[in-house]
C-alpha positions in Angstrom: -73.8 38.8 -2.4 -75.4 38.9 -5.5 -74.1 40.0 -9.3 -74.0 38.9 -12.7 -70.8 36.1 -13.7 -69.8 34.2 -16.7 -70.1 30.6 -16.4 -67.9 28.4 -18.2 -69.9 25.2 -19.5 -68.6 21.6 -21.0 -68.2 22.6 -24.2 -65.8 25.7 -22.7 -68.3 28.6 -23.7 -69.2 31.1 -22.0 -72.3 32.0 -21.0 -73.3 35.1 -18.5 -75.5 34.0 -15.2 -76.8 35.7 -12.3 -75.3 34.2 -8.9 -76.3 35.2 -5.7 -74.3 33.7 -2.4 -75.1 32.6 0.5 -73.6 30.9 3.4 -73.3 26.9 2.0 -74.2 28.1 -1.5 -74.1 29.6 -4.7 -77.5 29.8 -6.5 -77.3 30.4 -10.4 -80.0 32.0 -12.3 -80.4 32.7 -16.0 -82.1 36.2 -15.2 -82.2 37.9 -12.1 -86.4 37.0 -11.5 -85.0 35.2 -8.9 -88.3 34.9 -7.5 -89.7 33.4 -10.1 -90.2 29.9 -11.4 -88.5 28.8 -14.4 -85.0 30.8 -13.8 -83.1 28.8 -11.5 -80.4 26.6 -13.5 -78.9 25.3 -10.3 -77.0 25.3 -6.4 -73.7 24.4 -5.9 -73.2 23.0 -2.5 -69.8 24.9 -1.1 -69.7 22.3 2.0 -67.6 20.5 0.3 -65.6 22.8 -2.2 -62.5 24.0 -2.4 -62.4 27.7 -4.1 -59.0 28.3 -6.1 -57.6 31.7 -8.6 -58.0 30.5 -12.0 -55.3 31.6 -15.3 -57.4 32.8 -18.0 -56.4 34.8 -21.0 -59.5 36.9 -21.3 -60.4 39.7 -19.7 -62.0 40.0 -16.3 -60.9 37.4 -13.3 -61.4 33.8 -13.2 -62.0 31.6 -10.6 -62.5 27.9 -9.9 -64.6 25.8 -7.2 -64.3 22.2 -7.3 -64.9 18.9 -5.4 -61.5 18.2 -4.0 -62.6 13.9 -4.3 -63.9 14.6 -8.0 -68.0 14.6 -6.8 -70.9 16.3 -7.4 -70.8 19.7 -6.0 -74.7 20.4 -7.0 -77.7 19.8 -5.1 -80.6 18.0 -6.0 -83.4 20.8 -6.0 -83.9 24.2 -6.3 -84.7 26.6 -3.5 -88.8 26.4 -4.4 -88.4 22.8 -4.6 -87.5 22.5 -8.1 -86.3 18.7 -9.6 -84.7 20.4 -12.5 -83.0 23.3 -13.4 -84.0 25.3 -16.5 -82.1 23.7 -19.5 -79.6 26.0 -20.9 -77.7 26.3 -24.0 -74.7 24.0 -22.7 -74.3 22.0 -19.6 -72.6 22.7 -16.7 -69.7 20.5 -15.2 -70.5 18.7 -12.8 -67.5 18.2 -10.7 -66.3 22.0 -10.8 -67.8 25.3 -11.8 -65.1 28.1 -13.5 -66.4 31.5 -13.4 -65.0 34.7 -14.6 -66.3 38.2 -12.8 -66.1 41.2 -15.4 -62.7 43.2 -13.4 -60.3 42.1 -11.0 -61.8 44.2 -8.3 -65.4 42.3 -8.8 -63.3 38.9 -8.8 -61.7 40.2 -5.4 -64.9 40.5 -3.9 -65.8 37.2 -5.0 -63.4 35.6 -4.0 -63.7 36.8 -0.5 -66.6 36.7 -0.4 -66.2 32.8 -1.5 -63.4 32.0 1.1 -66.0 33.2 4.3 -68.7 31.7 3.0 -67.0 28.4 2.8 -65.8 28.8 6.5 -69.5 30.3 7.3 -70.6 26.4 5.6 -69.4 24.4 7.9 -70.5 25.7 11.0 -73.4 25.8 9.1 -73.4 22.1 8.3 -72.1 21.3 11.6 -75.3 23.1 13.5 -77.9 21.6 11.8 -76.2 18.1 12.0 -75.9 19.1 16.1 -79.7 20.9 16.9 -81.6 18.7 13.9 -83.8 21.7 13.5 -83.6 25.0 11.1 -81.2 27.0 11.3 -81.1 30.9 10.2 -77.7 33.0 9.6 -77.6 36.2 9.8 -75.7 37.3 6.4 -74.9 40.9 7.5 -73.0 39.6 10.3 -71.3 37.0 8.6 -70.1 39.7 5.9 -69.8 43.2 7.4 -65.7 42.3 7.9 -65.0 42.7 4.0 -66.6 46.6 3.5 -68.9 45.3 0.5 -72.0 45.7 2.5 -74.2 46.6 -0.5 -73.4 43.8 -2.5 -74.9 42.0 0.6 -77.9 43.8 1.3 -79.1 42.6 -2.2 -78.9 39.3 -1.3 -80.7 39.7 2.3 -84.0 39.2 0.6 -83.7 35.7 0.3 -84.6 33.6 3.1 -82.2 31.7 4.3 -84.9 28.9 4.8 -84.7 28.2 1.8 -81.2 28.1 1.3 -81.6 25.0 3.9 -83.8 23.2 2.0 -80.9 22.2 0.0 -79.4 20.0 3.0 -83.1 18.4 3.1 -81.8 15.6 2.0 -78.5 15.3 4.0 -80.5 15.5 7.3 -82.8 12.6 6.2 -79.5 10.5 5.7 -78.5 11.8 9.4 -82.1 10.9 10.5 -82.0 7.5 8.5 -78.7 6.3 10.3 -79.9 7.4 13.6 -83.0 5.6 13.0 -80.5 2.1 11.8 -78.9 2.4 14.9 -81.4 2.9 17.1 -83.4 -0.4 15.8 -81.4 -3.1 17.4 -80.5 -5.0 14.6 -76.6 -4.2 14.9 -75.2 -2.1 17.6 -72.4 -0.2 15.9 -70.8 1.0 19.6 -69.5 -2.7 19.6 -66.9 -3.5 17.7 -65.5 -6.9 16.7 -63.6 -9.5 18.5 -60.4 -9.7 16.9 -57.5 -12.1 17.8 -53.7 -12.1 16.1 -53.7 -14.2 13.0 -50.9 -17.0 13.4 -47.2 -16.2 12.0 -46.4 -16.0 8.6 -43.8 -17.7 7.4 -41.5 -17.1 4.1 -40.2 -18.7 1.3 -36.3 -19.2 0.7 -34.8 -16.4 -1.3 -34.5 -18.2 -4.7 -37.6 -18.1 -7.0 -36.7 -21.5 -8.4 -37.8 -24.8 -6.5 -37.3 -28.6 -7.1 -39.9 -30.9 -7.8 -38.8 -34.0 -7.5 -40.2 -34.9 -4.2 -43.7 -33.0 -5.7 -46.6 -33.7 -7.7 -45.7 -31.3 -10.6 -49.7 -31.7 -11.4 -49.8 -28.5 -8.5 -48.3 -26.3 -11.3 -51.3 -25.5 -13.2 -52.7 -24.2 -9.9 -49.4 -22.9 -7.9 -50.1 -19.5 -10.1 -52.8 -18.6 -8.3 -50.8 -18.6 -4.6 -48.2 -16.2 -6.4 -47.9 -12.6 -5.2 -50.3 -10.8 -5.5 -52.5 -14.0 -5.1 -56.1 -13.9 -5.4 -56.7 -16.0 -2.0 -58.6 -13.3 -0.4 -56.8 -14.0 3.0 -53.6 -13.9 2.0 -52.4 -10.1 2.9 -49.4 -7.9 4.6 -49.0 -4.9 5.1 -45.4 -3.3 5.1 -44.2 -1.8 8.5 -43.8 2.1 7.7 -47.2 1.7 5.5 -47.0 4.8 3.4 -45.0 7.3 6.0 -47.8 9.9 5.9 -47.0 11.1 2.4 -50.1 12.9 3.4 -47.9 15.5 5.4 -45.0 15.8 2.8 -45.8 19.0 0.5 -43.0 17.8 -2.4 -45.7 16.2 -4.9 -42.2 14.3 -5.9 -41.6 13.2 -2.3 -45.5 11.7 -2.1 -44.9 10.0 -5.0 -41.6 8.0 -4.2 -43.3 7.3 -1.0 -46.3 6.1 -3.2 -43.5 4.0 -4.9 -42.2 2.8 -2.0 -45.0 1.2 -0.6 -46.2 0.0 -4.2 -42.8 -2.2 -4.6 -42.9 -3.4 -0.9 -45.0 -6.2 -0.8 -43.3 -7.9 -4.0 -40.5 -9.4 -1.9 -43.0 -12.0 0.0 -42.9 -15.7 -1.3 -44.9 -18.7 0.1 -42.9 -21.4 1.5 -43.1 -24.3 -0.3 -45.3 -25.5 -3.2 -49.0 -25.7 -2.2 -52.0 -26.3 -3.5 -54.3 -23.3 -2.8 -57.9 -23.1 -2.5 -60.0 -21.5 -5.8 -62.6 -18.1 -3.7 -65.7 -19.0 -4.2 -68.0 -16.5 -5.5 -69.6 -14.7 -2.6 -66.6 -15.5 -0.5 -65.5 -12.4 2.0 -62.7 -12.0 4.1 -61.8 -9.1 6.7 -58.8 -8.7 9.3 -56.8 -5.6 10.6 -53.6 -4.1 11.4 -52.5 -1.9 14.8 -50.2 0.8 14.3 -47.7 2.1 16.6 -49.6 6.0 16.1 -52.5 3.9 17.7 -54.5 4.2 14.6 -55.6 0.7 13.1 -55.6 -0.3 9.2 -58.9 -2.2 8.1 -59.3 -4.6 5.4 -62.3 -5.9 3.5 -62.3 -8.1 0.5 -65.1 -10.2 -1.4 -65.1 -12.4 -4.6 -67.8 -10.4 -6.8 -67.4 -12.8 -9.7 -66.6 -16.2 -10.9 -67.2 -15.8 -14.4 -64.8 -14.1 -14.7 -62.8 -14.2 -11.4 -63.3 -10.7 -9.9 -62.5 -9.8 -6.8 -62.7 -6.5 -5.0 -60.8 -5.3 -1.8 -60.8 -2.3 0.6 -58.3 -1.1 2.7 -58.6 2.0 5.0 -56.8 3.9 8.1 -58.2 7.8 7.5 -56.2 8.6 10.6 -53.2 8.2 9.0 -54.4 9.3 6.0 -55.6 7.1 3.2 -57.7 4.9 1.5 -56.6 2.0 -0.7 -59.2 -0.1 -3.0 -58.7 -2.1 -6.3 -60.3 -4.8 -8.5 -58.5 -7.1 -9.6 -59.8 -9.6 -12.8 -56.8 -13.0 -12.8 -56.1 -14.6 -16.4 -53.7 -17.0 -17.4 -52.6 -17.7 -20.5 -50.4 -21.2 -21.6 -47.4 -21.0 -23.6 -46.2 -24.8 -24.0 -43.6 -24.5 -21.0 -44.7 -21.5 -19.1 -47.6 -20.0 -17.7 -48.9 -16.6 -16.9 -51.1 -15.2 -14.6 -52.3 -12.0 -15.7 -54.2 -9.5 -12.9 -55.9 -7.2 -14.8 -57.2 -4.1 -13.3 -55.9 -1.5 -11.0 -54.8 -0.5 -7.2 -56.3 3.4 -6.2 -54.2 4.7 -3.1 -56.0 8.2 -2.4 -54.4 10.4 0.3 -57.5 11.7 2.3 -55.7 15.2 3.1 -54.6 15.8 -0.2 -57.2 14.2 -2.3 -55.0 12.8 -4.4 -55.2 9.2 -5.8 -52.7 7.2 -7.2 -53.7 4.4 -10.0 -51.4 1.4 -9.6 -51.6 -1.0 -12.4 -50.2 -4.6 -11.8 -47.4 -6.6 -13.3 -48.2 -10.4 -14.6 -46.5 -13.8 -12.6 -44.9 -15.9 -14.8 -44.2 -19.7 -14.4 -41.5 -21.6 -16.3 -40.1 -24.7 -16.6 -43.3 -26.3 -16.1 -42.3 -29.3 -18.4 -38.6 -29.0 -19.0 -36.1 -27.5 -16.8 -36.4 -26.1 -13.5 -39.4 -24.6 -12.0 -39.1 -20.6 -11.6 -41.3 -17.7 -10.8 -40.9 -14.2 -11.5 -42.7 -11.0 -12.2 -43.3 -9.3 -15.8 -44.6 -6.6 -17.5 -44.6 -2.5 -17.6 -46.6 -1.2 -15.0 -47.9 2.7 -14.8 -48.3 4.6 -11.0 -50.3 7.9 -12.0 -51.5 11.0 -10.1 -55.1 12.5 -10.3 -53.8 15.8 -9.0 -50.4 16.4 -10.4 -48.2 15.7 -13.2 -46.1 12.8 -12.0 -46.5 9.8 -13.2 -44.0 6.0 -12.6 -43.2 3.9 -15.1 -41.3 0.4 -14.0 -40.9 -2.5 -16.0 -40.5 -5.7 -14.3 -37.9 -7.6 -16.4 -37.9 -11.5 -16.9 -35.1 -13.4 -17.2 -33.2 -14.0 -20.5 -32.7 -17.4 -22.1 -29.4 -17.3 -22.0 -27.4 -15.2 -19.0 -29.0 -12.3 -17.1 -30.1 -11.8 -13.8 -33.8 -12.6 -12.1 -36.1 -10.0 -10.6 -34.5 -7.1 -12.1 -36.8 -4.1 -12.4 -36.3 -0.1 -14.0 -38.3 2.7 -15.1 -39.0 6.6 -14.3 -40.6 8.8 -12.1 -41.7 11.5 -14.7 -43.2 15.1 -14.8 -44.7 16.6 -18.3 -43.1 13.4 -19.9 -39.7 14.3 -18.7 -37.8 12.0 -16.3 -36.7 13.6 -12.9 -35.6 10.4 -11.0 -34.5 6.8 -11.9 -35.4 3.7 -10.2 -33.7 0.2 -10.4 -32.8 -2.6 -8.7 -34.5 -6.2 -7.8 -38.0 -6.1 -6.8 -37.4 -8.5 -4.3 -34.1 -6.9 -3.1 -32.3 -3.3 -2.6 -34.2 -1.4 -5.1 -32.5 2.3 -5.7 -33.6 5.9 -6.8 -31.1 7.9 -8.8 -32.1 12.0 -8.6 -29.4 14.3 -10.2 -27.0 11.5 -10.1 -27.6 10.8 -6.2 -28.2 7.4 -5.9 -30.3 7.0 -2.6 -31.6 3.3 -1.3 -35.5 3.7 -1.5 -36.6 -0.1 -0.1 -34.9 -3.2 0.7 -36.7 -6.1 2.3 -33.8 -6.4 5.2 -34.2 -9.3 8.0 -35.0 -6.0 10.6 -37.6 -4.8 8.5 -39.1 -8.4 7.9 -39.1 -8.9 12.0 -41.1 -5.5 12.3 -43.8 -6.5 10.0 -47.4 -5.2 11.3 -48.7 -8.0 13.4 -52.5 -9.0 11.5 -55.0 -9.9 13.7 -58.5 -11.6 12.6 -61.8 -11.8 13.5 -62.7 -14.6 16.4 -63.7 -17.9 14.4 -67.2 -18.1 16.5 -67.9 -14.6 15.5 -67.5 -15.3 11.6 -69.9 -15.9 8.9 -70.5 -18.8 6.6 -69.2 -17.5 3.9 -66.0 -16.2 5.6 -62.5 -17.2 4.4 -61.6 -19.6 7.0 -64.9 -20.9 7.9 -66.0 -21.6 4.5 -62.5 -23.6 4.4 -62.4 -25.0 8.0 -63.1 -28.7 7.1 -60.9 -28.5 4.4 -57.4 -27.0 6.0 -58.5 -29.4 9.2 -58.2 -32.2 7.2 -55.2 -30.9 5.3 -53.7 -30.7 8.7 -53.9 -33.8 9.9 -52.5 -35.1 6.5 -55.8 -36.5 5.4 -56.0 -35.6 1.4 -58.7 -37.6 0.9 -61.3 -36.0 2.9 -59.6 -32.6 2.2 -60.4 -33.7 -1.4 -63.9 -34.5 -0.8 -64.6 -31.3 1.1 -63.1 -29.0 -1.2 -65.6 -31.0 -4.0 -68.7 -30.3 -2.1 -67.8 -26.3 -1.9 -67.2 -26.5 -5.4 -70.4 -28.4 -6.0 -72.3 -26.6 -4.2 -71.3 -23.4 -6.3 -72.3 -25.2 -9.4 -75.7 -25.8 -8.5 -76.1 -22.3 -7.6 -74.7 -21.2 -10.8 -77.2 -23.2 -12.3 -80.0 -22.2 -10.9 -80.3 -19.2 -12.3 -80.3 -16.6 -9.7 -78.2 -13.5 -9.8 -75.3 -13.4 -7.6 -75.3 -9.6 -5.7 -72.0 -8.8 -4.2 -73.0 -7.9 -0.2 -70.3 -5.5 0.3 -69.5 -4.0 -2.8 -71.1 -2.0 -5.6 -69.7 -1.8 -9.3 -69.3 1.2 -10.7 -71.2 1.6 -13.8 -68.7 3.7 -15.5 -65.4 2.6 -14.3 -66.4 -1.2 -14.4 -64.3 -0.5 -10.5 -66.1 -2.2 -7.5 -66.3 0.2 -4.6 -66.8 -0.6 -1.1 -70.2 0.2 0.2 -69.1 2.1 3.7 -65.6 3.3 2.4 -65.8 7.1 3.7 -62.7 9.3 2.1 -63.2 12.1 4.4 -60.1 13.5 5.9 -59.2 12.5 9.3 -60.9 15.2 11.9 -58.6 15.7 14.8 -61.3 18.0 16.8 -64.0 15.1 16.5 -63.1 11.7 15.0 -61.8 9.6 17.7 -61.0 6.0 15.8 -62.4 3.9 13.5 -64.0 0.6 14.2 -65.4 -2.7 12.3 -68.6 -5.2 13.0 -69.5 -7.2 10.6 -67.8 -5.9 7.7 -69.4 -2.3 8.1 -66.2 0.3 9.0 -67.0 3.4 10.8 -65.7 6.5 12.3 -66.3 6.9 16.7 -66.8 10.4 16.8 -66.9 12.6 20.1 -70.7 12.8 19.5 -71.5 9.5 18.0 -70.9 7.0 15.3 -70.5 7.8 11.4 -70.9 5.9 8.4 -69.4 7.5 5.0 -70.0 11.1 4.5 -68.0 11.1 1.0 -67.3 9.1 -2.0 -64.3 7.8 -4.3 -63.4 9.6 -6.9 -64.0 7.7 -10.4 -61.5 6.8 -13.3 -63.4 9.2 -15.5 -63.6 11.9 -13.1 -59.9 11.6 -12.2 -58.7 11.7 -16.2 -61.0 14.4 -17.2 -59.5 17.0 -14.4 -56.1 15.7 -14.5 -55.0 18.7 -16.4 -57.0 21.6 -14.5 -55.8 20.5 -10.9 -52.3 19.8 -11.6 -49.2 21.1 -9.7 -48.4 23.4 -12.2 -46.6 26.5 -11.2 -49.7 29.0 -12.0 -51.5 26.9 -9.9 -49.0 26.4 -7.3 -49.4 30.6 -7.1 -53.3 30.9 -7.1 -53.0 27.7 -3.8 -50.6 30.1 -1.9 -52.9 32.9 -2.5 -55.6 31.8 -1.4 -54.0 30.0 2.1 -52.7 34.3 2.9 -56.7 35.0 2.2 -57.5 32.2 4.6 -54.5 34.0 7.3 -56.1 37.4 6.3 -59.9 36.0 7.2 -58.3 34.5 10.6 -56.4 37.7 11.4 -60.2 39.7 10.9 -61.7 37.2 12.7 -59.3 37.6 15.8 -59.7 41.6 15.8 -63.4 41.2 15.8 
């Protein structure tokens, strides 16, 4: 199919293109020389898009494709190999593409036209991927269901060659990992040896603790144990670990779930007062959790910086649904009697299905009664839980303690839509914590002795089989001698680490994180395999580990990541278009009965 659109750019202009489609892509031209060089502006990949009916008050009919993660959607050259596109008067997005067709009869053809090409994509994708050859489509067949037959036989002039040479590049990635596995150095059918991590064990209720049997010198480190603690290896998962929000269609409902699991892992406290050991830069840590749905939860974590403390983790199970990563900078900050540890940063929880992620920002630990008074922890702060798709947004506050009366742990705030509240939360964050929805007041968590006992069992990779620079190997020597009650060689060990990362400091040479890579515009650190493709039923079989490198079994091989995170600016800069808006809510139901309509042709045929 091939006819002249407007083309909304970045500065929201219009500007009027010639687009021809074909099956995995949408070539724009400023002219219709299409067989010329010099005219072609660029190809947006549809592999990967999702196609939606746009609201626009002008006339004509609008339409939106997007990346559903916030990507690229355009390919890297041109179909006679350009590098570059022709420059034009404004850029294009680069995350989505809005068009507008001149009636709503043209738009109706696009748009189905857009829907079977999408479909026609991925068996596209999926043939070259399975025959690693060329492969042709025959365009009349793939359109003759939708009676617009002359709109295609202007585009079957075009060789659908060169429409492939767009996924040039995607088969030398397939060829490239074929070629990694094939070489011996790691064999990615084998997956780690992983034993049960020994029990955790909890801290008494209270937040206050006595220190008279204590060196109270352990206070200016005891912040750094609190939750959440920056000792890579300290980490729990709650049992119903996010309920597969993924399946619930209420964008309200995902978001209390969101909530939910957000607030669960406050309740935790280490037992006793303990002296913990300071990452060192380069440290890594990695352990996993088995689910009763037989799927398993992977975790990956590295300190990326010293100065400052940085350190980046990765969490992933895309058979139940999601992806968690965050990095996390720690501060503290002295007020005479008290001290704060202050984790700057931010948690992203993106629901694979969905494509939604959820930005979690962190309350600060405060420590009082350091010189005078007894010794208390508690949470502070207002923290923010915010939506890249939708319009819901939660706002708690983590209240301290007063001077005089109150009571500890106490925590409020709003689950919000368009700034307007639709549901209260309060309650203690290490306690019954409550949701209040049109005066219903419904028990959303509480850390009960049943739900404690049915904590996800970790498990941990075998001590032989670990690295150097592994939590608990780097740290043998020292928690050896801390367990036979020998602080004096404990001492001396934990010197020479600390030493030893002095020197290298000094030396000059630039530390390069191993497993994770910073994001140059978010400042985020993202994990080098994390793949945020949704969970394949058909194909994907599990997901498996060795050393540190996660990937997907698949029921014709092994897969590394085949998609990227969405970024910080990326998610704030569509937060508006993609919302759950009612228009939008209309144009996403429409085009699910064009899908049914497409599947209903399909089954006549």
């Amino acid at each position: 199919m091939a006819d002249w659109l407007k083309v909304r750019g970045t500065l929201r202009k219009w500007n009027r293109y010639f687009c021809i489609l074909k099956p995995g892509l949408l070539l724009i031209y400023k002219s219709s020389k299409v067989d010329k060089s010099g005219h072609w502006i660029g190809t947006v990949l549809l592999n990967n898009c999702e196609l939606i009916e746009r609201p626009s008050k002008k006339d004509g009919f609008c339409f939106k494709l997007f990346h559903p993660m916030d990507q690229s959607i355009w390919a890297t050259r041109g179909p006679l190999g350009e590098t570059h596109g022709v420059v034009t008067i404004q850029p294009l997005p680069t995350t989505y593409l809005i068009c507008r067709a001149p009636s709503e009869q043209a738009g109706g053809c696009w748009m189905d036209a857009l829907n079977l090409t999408l479909r026609c994509s991925g068996l596209l994708m999926r043939t070259m991927y399975k025959k690693g050859e060329e492969t042709v489509i025959d365009e009349q067949n793939a359109f003759n269901d939708i009676s617009y037959n002359d709109a295609v036989e202007r585009s079957r002039q075009f060789s659908e060659v060169e429409a492939e040479k767009h996924f040039d590049g995607l088969n030398d990635d397939i060829e490239r990992a074929a070629s990694d596995s094939d070489d011996g150095a790691i064999d990615y059918k084998e997956e780690s040896s992983y034993i049960q991590s020994d029990p955790e064990q909890f801290g008494p209720t209270m937040q206050t603790e006595d220190l008279a049997d204590e060196n109270k010198s352990l206070v200016w480190s005891l912040l750094k144990q609190v939750r959440p603690g920056m000792d890579l290896s300290k980490v729990t998962l709650p049992t119903f670990i996010l309920e597969s929000p993924t399946a619930e269609n209420d964008p309200l409902q995902r978001m209390k779930t969101i909530v939910k699991f957000y607030l669960s892992g406050f309740y935790k406290k280490p037992k006793g007062l303990k002296k913990p050991y300071n990452p060192i830069l380069g440290e890594t840590f990695r352990c996993k959790w088995e689910h009763p749905d037989n799927s398993t939860s992977y975790y990956v974590a590295e300190q990326v910086s010293h100065h400052p403390p940085i350190s980046a983790l990765f969490l992933t199970n895309r058979k139940a649904g999601f992806n968690i990563s965050g990095t996390i900078l720690a501060k503290s900050k002295y007020y005479g009697n008290s001290l704060s540890a202050l984790m700057i940063g931010d948690v992203r929880i993106t629901l694979l299905q969905r494509g939604e992620t959820y930005i979690a920002t962190l309350p600060y630990a405060n420590c009082k009664g350091i010189m005078i008074g007894t010794l208390s922890m508690e949470y502070g702060g207002k923290v923010r839980i915010e939506c890249n798709r939708t319009d819901y947004v939660c706002e708690l506050d983590f209240k301290l303690k007063p001077f005089i009366g109150g009571t500890v742990n106490l925590i409020a705030g709003d689950i919000k839509c368009k700034k307007e509240s639709v549901a209260r939360i309060e309650g203690a964050w290490d306690g019954e914590i409550y949701v209040i929805e049109k005066d219903v007041k419904t028990l959303l968590w509480s850390p009960t002795p049943d739900v404690i006992a049915k904590r996800l069992k970790r498990y941990e990779v075998l001590l032989e089989e670990q690295g150097e620079w592994e939590s608990k190997k780097l740290w043998l020597k020292v928690s050896e001698a801390i367990a036979n009650d020998n602080q004096k060689i404990a001492t001396e060990e934990k010197s020479k680490l600390e030493d030893e990362q002095r020197a290298r400091a000094k030396s000059g040479i630039h530390h390069k994180p191993k497993w994770f890579k910073q994001d140059l515009l978010s400042k985020n650190y993202e994990y080098i395999h994390a793949d945020y493709q949704a969970w394949d039923e058909n194909d994907d079989l599990r997901q498996i580990e060795r050393d540190y490198v996660i990937r997907t079994k698949t029921k014709h091989g092994t897969k590394e990541r085949s998609a990227s995170p969405p970024s910080s600016t990326s998610i704030q800069q569509e937060q508006s278009e993609d919302s759950d808006s009612p228009e939008n809510k209309r144009y996403r139901q429409k085009k699910r009965r064009l899908s049914r309509d497409f599947d209903r042709l399909q089954q006549v045929q």
